[in-house]
TIVO-2410 file (N, C-alpha, C; in nm, 3 decimals):
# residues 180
REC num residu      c1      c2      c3 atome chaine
REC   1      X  -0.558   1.697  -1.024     N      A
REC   1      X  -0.597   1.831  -1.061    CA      A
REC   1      X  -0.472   1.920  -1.050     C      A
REC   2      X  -0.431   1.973  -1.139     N      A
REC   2      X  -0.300   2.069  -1.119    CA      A
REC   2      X  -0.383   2.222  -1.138     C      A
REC   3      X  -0.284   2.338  -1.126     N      A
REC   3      X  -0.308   2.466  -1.068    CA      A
REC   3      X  -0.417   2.563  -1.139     C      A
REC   4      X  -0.407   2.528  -1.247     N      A
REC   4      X  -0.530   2.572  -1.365    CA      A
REC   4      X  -0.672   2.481  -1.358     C      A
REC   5      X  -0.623   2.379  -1.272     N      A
REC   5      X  -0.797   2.312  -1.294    CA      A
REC   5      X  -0.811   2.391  -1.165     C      A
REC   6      X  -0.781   2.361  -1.094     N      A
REC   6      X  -0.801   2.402  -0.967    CA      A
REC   6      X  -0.846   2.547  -0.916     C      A
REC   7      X  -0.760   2.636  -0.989     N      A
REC   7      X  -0.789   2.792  -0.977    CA      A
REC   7      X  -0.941   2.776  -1.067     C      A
REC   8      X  -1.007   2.693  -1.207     N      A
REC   8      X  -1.116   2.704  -1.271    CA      A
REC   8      X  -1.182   2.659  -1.199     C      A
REC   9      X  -1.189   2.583  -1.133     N      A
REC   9      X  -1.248   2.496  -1.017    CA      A
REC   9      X  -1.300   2.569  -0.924     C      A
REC  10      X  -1.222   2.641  -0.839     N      A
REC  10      X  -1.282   2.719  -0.790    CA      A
REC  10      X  -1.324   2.866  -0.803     C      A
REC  11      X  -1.304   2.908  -0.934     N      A
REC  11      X  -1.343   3.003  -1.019    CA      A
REC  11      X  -1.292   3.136  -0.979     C      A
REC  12      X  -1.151   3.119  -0.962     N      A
REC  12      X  -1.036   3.204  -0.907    CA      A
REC  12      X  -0.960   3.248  -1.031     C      A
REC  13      X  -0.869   3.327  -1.027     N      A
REC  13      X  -0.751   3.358  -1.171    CA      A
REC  13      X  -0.659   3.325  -1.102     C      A
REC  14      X  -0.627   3.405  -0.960     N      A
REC  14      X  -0.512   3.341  -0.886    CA      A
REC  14      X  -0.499   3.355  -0.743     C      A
REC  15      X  -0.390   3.271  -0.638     N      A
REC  15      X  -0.414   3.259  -0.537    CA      A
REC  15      X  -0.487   3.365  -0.434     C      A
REC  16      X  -0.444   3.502  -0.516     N      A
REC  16      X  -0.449   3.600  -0.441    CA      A
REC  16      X  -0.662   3.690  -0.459     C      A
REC  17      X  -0.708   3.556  -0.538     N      A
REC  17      X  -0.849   3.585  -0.566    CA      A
REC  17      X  -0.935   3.488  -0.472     C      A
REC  18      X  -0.865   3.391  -0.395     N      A
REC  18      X  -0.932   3.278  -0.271    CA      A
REC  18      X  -0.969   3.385  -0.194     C      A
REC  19      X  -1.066   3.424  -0.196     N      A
REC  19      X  -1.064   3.554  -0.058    CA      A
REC  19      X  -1.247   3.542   0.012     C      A
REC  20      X  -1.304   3.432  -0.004     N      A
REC  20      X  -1.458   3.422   0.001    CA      A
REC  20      X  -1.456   3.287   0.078     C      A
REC  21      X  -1.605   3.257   0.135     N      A
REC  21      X  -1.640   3.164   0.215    CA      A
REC  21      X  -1.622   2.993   0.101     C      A
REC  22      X  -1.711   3.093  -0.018     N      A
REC  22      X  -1.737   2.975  -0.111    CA      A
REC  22      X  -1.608   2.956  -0.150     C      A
REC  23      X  -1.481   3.002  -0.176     N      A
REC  23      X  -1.374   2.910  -0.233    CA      A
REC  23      X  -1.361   2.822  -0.142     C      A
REC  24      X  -1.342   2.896   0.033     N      A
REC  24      X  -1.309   2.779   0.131    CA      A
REC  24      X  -1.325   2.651   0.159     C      A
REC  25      X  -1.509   2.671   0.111     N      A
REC  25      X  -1.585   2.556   0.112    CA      A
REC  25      X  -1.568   2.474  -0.025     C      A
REC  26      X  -1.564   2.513  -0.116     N      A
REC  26      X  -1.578   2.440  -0.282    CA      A
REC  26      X  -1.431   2.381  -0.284     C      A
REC  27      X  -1.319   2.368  -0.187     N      A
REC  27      X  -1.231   2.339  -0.231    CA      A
REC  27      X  -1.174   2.248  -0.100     C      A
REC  28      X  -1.291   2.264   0.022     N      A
REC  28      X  -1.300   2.181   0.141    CA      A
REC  28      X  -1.401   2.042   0.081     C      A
REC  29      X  -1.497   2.083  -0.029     N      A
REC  29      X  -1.572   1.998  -0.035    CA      A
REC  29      X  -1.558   1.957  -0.152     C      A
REC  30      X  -1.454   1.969  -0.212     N      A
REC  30      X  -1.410   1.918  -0.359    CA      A
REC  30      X  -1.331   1.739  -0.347     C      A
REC  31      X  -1.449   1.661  -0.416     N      A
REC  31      X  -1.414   1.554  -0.398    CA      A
REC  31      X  -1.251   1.500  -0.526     C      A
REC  32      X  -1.241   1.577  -0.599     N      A
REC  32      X  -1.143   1.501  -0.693    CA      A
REC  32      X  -1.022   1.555  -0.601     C      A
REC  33      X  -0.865   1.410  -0.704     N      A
REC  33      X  -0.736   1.455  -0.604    CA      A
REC  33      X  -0.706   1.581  -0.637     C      A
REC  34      X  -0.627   1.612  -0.548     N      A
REC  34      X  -0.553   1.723  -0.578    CA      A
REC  34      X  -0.410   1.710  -0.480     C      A
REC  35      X  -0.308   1.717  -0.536     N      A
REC  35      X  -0.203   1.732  -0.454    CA      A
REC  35      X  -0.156   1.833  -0.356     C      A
REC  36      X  -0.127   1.842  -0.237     N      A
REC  36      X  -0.080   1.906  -0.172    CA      A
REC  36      X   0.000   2.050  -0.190     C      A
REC  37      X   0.068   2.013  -0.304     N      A
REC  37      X   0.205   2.069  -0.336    CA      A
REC  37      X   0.130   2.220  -0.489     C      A
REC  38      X  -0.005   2.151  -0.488     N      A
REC  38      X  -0.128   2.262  -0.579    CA      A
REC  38      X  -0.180   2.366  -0.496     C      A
REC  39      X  -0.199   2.269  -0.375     N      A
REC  39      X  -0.227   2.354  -0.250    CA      A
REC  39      X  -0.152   2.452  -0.241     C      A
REC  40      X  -0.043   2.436  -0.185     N      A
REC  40      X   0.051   2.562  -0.171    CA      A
REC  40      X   0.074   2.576  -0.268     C      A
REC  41      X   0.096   2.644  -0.382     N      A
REC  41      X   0.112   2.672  -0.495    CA      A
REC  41      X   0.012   2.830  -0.464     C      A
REC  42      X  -0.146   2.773  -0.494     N      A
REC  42      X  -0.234   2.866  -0.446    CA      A
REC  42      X  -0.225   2.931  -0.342     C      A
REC  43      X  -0.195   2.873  -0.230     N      A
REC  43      X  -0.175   2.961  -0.050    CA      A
REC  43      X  -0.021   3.044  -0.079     C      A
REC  44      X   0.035   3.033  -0.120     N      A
REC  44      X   0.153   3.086  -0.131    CA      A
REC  44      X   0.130   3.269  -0.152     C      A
REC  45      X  -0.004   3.271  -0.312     N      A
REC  45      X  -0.085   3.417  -0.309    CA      A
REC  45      X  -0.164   3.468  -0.234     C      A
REC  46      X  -0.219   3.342  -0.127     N      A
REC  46      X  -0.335   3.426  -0.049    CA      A
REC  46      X  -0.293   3.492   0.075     C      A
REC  47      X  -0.404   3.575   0.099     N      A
REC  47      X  -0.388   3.679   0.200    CA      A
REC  47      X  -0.451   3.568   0.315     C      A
REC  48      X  -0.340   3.551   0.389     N      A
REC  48      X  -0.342   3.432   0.487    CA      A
REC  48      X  -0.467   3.491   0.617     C      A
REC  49      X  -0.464   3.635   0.644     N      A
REC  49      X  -0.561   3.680   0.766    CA      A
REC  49      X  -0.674   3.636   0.706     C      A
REC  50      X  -0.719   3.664   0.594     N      A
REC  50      X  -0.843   3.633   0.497    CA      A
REC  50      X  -0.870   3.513   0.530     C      A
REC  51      X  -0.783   3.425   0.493     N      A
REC  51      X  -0.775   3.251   0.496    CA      A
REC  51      X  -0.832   3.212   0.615     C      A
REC  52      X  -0.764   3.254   0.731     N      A
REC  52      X  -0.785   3.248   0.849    CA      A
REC  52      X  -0.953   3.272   0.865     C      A
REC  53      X  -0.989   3.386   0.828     N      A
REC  53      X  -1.126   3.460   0.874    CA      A
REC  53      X  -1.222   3.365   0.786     C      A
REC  54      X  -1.199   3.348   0.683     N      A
REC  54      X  -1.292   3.204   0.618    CA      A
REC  54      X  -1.277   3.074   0.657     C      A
REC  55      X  -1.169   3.050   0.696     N      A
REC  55      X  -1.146   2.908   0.759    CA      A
REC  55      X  -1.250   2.898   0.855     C      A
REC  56      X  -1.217   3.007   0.997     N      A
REC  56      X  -1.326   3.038   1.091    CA      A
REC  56      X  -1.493   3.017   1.075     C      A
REC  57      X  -1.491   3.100   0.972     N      A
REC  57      X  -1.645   3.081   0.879    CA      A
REC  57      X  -1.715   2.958   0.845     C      A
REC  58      X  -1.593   2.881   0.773     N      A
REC  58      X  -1.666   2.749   0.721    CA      A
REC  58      X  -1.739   2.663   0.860     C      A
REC  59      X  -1.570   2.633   0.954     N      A
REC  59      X  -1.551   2.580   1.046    CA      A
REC  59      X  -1.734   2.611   1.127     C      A
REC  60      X  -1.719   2.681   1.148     N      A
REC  60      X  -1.892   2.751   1.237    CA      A
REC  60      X  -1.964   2.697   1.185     C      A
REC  61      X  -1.986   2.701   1.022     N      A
REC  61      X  -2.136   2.686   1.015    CA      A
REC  61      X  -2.100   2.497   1.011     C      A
REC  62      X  -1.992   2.446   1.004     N      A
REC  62      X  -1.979   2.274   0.969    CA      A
REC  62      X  -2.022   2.279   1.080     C      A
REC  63      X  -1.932   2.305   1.262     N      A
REC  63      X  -2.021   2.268   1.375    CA      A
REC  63      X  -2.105   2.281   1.386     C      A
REC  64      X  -2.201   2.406   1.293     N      A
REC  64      X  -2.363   2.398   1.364    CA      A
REC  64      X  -2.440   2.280   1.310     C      A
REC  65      X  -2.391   2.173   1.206     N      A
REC  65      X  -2.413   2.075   1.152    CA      A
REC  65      X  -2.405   1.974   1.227     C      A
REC  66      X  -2.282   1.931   1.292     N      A
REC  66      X  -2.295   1.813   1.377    CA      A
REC  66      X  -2.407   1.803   1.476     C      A
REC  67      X  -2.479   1.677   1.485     N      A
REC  67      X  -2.557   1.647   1.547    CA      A
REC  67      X  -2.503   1.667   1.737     C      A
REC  68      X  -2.597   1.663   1.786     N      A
REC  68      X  -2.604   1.708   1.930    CA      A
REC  68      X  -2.498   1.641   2.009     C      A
REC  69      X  -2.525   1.462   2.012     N      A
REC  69      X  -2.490   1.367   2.041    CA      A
REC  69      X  -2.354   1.315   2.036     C      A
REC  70      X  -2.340   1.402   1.914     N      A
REC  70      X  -2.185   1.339   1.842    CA      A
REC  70      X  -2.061   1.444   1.888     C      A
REC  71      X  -2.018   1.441   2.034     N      A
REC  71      X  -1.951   1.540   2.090    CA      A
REC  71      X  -1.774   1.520   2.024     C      A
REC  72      X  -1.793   1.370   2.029     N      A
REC  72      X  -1.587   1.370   1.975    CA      A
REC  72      X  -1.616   1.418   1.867     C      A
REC  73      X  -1.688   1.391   1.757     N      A
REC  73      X  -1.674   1.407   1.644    CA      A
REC  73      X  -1.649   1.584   1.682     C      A
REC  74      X  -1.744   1.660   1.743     N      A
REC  74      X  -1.747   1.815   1.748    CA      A
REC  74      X  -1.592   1.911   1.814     C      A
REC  75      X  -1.586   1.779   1.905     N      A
REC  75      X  -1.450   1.813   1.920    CA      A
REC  75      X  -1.328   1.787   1.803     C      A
REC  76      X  -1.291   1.704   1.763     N      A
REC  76      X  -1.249   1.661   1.672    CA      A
REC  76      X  -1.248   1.796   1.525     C      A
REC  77      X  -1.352   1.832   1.489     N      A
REC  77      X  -1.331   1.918   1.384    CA      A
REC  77      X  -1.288   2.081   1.458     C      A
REC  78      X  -1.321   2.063   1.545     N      A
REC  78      X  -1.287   2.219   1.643    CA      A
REC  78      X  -1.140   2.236   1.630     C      A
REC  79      X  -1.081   2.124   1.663     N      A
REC  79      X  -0.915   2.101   1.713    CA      A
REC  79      X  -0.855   2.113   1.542     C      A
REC  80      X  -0.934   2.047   1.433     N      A
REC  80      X  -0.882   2.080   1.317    CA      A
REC  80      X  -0.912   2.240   1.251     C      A
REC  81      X  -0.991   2.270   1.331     N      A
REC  81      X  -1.038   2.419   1.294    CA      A
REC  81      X  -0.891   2.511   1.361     C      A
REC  82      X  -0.893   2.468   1.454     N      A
REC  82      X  -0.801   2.542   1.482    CA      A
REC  82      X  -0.619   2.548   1.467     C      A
REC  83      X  -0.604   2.407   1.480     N      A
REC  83      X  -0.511   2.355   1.362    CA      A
REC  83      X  -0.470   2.451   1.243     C      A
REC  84      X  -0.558   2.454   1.190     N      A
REC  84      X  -0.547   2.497   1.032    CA      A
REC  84      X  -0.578   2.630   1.045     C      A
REC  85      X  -0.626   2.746   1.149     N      A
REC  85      X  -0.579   2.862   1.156    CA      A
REC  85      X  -0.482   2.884   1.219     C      A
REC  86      X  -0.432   2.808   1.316     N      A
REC  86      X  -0.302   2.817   1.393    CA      A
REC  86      X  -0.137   2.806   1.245     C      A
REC  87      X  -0.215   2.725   1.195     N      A
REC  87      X  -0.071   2.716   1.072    CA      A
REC  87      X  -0.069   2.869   0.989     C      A
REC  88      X  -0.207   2.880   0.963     N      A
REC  88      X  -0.210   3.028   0.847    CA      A
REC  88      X  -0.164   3.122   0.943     C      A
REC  89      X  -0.148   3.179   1.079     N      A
REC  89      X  -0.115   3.273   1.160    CA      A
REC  89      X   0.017   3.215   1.164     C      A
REC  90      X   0.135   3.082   1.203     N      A
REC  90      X   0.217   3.101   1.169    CA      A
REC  90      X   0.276   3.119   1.027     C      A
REC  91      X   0.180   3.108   0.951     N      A
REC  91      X   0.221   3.136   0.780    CA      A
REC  91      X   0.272   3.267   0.773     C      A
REC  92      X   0.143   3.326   0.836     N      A
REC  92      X   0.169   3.459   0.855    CA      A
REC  92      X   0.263   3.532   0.845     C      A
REC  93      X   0.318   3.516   1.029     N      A
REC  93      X   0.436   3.516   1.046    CA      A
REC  93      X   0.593   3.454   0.966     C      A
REC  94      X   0.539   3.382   0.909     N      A
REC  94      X   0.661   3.318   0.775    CA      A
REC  94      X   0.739   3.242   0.862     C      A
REC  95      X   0.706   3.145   0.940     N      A
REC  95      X   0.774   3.058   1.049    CA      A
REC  95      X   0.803   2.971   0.875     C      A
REC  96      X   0.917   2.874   0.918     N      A
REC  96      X   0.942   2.797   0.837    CA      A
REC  96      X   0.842   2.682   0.812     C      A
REC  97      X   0.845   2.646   0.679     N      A
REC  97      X   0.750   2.495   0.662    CA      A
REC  97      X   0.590   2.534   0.725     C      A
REC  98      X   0.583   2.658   0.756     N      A
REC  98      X   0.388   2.656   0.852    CA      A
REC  98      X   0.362   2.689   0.736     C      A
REC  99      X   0.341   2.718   0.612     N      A
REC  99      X   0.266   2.724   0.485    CA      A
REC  99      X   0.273   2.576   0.384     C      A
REC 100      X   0.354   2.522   0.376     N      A
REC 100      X   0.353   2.359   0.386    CA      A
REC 100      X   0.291   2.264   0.430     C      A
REC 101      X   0.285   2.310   0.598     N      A
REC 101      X   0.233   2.216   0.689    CA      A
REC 101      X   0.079   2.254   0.695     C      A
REC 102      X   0.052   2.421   0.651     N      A
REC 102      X  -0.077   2.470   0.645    CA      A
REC 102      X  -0.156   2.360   0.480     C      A
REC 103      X  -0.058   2.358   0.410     N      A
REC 103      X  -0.148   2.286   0.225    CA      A
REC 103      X  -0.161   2.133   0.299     C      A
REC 104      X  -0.002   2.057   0.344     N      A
REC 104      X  -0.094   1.952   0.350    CA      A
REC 104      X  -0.185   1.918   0.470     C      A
REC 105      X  -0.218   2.005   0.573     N      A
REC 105      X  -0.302   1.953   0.676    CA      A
REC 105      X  -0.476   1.991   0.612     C      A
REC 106      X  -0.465   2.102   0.522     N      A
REC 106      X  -0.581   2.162   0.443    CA      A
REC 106      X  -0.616   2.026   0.380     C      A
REC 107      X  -0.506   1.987   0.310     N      A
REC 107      X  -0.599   1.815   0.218    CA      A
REC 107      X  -0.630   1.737   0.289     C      A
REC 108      X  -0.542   1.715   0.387     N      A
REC 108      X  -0.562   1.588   0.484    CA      A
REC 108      X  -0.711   1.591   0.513     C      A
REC 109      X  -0.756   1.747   0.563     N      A
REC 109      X  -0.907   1.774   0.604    CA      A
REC 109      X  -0.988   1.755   0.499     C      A
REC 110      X  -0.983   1.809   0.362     N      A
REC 110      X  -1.058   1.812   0.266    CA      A
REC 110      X  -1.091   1.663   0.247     C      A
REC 111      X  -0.978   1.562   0.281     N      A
REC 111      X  -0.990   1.414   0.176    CA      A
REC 111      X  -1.064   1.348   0.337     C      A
REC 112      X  -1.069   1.367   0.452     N      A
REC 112      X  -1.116   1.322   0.563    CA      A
REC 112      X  -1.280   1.361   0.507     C      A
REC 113      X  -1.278   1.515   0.478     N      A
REC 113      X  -1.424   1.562   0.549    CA      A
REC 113      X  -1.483   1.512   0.392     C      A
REC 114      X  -1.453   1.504   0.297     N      A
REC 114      X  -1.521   1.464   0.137    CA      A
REC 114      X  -1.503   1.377   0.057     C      A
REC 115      X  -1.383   1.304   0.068     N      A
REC 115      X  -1.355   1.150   0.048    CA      A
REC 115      X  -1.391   1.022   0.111     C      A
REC 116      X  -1.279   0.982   0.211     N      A
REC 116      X  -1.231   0.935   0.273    CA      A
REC 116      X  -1.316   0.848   0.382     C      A
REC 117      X  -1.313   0.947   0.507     N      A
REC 117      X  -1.449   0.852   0.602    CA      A
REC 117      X  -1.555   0.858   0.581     C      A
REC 118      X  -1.648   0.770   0.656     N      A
REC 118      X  -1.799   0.743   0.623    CA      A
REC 118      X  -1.870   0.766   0.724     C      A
REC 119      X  -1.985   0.801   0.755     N      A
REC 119      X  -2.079   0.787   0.877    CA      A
REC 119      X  -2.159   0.652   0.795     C      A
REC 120      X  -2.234   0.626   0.917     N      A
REC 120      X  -2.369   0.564   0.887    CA      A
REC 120      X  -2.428   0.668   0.978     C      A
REC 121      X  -2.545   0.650   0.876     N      A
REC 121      X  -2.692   0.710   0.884    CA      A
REC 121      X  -2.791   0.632   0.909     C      A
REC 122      X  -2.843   0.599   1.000     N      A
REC 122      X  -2.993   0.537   0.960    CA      A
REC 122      X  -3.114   0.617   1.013     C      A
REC 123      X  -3.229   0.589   0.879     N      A
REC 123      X  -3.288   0.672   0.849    CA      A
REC 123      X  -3.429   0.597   0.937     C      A
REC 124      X  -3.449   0.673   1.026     N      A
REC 124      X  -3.552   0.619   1.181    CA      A
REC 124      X  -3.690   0.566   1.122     C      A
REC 125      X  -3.686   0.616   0.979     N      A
REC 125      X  -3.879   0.606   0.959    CA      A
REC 125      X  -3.855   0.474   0.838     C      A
REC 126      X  -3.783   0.429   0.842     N      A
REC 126      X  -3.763   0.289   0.749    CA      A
REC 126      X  -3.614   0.181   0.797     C      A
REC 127      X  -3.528   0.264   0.877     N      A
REC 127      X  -3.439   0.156   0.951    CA      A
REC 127      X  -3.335   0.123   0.819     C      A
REC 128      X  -3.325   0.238   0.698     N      A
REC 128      X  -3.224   0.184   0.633    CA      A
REC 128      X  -3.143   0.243   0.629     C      A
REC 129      X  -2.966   0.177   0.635     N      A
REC 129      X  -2.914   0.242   0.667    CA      A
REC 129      X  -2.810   0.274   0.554     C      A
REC 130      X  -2.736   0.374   0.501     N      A
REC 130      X  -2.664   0.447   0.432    CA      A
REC 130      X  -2.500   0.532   0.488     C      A
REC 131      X  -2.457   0.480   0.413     N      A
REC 131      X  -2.323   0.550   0.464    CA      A
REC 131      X  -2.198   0.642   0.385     C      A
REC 132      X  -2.244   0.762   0.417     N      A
REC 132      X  -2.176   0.893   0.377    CA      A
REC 132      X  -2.048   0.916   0.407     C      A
REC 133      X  -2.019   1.055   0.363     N      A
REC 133      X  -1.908   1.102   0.395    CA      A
REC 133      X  -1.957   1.198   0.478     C      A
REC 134      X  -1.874   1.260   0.545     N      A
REC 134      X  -1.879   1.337   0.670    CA      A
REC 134      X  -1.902   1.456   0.613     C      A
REC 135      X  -1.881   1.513   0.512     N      A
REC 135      X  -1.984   1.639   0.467    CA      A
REC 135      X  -2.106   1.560   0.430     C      A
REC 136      X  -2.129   1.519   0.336     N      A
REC 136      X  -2.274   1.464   0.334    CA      A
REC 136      X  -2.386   1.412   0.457     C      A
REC 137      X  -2.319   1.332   0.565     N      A
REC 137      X  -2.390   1.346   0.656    CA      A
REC 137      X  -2.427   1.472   0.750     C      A
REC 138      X  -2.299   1.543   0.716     N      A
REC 138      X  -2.315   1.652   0.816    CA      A
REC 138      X  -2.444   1.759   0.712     C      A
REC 139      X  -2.467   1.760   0.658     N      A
REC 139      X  -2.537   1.806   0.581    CA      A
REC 139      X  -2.699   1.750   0.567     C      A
REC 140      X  -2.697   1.594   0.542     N      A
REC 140      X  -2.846   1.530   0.635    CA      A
REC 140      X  -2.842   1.574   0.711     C      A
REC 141      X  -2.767   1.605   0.875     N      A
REC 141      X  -2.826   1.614   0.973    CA      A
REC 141      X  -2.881   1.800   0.997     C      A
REC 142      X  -2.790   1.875   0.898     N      A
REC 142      X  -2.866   1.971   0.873    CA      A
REC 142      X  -2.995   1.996   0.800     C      A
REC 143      X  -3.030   1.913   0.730     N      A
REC 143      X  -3.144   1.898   0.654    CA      A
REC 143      X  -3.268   1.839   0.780     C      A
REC 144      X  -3.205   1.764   0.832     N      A
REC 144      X  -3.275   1.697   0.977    CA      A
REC 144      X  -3.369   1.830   0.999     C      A
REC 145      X  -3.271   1.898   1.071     N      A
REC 145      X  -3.279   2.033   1.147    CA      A
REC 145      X  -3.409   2.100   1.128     C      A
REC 146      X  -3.384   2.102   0.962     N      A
REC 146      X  -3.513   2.199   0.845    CA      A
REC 146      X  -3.633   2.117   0.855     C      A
REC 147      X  -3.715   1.980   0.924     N      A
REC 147      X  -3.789   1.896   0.957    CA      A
REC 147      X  -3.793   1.789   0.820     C      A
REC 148      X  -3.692   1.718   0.739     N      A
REC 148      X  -3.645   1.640   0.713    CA      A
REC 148      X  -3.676   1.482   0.768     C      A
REC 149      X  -3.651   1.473   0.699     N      A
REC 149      X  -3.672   1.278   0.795    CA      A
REC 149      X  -3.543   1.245   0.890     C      A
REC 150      X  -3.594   1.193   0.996     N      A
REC 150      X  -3.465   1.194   1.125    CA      A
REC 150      X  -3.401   1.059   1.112     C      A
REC 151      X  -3.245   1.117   1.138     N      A
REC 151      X  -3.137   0.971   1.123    CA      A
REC 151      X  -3.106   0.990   1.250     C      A
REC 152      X  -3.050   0.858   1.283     N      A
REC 152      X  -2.895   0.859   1.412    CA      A
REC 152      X  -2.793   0.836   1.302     C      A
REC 153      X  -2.730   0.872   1.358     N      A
REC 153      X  -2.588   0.865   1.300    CA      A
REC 153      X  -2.421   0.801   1.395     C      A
REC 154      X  -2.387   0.741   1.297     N      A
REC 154      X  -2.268   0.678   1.401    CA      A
REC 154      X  -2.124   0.735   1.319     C      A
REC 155      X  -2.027   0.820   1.371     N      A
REC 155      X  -1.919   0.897   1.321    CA      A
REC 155      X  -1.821   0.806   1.391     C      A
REC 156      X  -1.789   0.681   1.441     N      A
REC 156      X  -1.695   0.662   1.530    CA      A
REC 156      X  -1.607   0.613   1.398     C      A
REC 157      X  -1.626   0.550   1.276     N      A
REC 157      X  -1.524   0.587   1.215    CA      A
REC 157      X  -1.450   0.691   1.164     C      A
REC 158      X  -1.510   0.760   1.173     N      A
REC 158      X  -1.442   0.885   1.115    CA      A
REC 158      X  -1.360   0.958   1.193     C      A
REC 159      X  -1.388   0.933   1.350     N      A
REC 159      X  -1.273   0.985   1.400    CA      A
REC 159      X  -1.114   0.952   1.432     C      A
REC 160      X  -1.102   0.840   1.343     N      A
REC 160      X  -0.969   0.804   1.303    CA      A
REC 160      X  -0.871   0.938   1.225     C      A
REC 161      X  -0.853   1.047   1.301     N      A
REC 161      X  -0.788   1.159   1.241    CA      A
REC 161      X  -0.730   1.186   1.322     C      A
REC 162      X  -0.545   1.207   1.288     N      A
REC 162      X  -0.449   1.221   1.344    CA      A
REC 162      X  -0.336   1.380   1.319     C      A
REC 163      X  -0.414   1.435   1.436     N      A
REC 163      X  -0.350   1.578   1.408    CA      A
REC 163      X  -0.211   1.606   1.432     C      A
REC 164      X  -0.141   1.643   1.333     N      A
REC 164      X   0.001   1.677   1.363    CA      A
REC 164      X   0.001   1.759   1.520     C      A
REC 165      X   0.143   1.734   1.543     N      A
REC 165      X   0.149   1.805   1.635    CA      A
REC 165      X   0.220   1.931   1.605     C      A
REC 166      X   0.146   2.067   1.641     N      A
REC 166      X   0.141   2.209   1.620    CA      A
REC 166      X   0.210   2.255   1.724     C      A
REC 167      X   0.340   2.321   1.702     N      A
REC 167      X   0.368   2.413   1.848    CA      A
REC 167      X   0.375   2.558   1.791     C      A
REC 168      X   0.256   2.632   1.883     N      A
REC 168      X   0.268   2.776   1.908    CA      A
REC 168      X   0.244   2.793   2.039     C      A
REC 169      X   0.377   2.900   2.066     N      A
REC 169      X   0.418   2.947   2.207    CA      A
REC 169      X   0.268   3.025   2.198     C      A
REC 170      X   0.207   3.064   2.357     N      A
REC 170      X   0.098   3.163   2.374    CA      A
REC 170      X   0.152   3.310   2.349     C      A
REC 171      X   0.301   3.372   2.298     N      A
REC 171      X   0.324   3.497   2.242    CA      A
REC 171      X   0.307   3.482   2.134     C      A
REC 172      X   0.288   3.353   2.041     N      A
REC 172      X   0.252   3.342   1.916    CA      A
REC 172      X   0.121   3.359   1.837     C      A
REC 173      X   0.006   3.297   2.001     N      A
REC 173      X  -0.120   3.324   1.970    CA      A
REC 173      X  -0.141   3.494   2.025     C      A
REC 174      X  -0.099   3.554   2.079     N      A
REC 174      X  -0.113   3.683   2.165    CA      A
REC 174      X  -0.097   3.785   2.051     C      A
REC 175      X   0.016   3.709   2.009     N      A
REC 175      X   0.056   3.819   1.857    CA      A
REC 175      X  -0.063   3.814   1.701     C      A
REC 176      X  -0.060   3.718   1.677     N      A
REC 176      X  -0.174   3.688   1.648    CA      A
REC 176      X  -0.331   3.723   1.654     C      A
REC 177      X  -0.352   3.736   1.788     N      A
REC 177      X  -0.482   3.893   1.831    CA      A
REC 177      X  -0.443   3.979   1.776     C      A
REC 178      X  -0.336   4.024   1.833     N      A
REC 178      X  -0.245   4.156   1.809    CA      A
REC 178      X  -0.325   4.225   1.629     C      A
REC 179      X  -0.318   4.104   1.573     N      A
REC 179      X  -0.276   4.174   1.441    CA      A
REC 179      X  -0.446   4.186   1.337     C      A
REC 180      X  -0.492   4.135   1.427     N      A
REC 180      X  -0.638   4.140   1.419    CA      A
REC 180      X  -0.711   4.268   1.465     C      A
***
C-alpha cells in the first residue's frame, strides 16, 4: 500500500487529517502491507499530541477487551501502549530517529495485533476450537462480555513480542506532562 492508498484507506487527504480515534484504529486494524517508511511519510504531518491522545484511546478500549485471565497478554499491550506514546512525545520533542522508531514500532503493532499472531479460542458450548488474530479475539471476548457464547482463550503465542528498547530520562516524561 503506498501513501495514496493509504491516506484513501483511511479516508484522510493528508497526514495532518489523522486526528480521530477511527484513523488510529482503521490503520491499527488494517490487515494489508504497508511499509513502514508510508508510515512516516503520514506521521511526519501529524499533530503528534493528537497521536498520542488517540493512541491512549484505542489502547483503553483494546485493554477493556482482554479477557480477565490473560494478565501477560494485558501487560504486554500496556508496555506497547506506552512504547508508542513514549516515541510520539519524543517525536515531539524532535529527538533524532523517535519519529522513525515511532512508524516502525506502529507496524510492528499493527502486523502483531491484525496479521501475524493467533489466539486459540475455544468455544465452551461445542469445544471447537478456532484461531484468530489478536484483534479478532480480542473482540470475541468482547462480544463474550455482551452475553455471546463463552470461549477460553490461550494468547501464549502471541506474546512472542519484542519491544525495542526506549530510553526516556524521567525529565523527558515530566516535560511531557508539562505540555499537556
Amino acid at each position: 500500500m503506498d501513501r495514496e492508498e493509504l491516506f484513501a484507506f483511511l479516508d484522510i487527504e493528508s497526514g495532518a487529517d489523522f486526528q480521530y480515534f477511527e484513523n488510529f484504529a482503521d490503520l491499527a486494524e488494517c490487515e494489508e502491507e504497508i511499509e513502514s517508511d508510508v508510515i512516516y511519510d503520514m506521521l511526519e504531518d501529524v499533530d503528534l499530541k493528537t497521536f498520542a491522545e488517540i493512541c491512549e484511546s484505542f489502547f483503553y478500549e483494546t485493554l477493556e477487551s482482554v479477557p480477565g485471565d490473560q494478565i501477560d497478554l494485558y501487560n504486554l499491550i500496556e508496555n506497547i501502549k506506552r512504547a508508542l506514546i513514549g516515541l510520539a512525545e519524543a517525536a515531539r520533542g524532535e529527538e533524532d530517529n523517535a519519529l522513525l522508531q515511532l512508524a516502525d514500532e506502529l507496524n510492528r503493532f499493527r502486523i502483531w495485533y491484525s496479521v501475524e499472531k493467533f489466539a486459540e479460542c475455544k468455544d465452551l458450548s461445542n469445544d471447537k476450537v478456532s484461531y484468530l488474530s489478536i484483534r479478532d479475539a480480542l473482540v470475541n471476548a468482547r462480544l463474550e462480555k455482551l452475553g455471546t457464547d463463552e470461549y477460553t482463550y490461550d494468547f501464549s503465542e502471541a506474546l512472542e513480542y519484542e519491544l525495542e528498547e526506549f530510553i526516556m530520562t524521567y525529565a523527558d516524561l515530566a516535560g511531557a506532562e508539562d505540555d499537556e
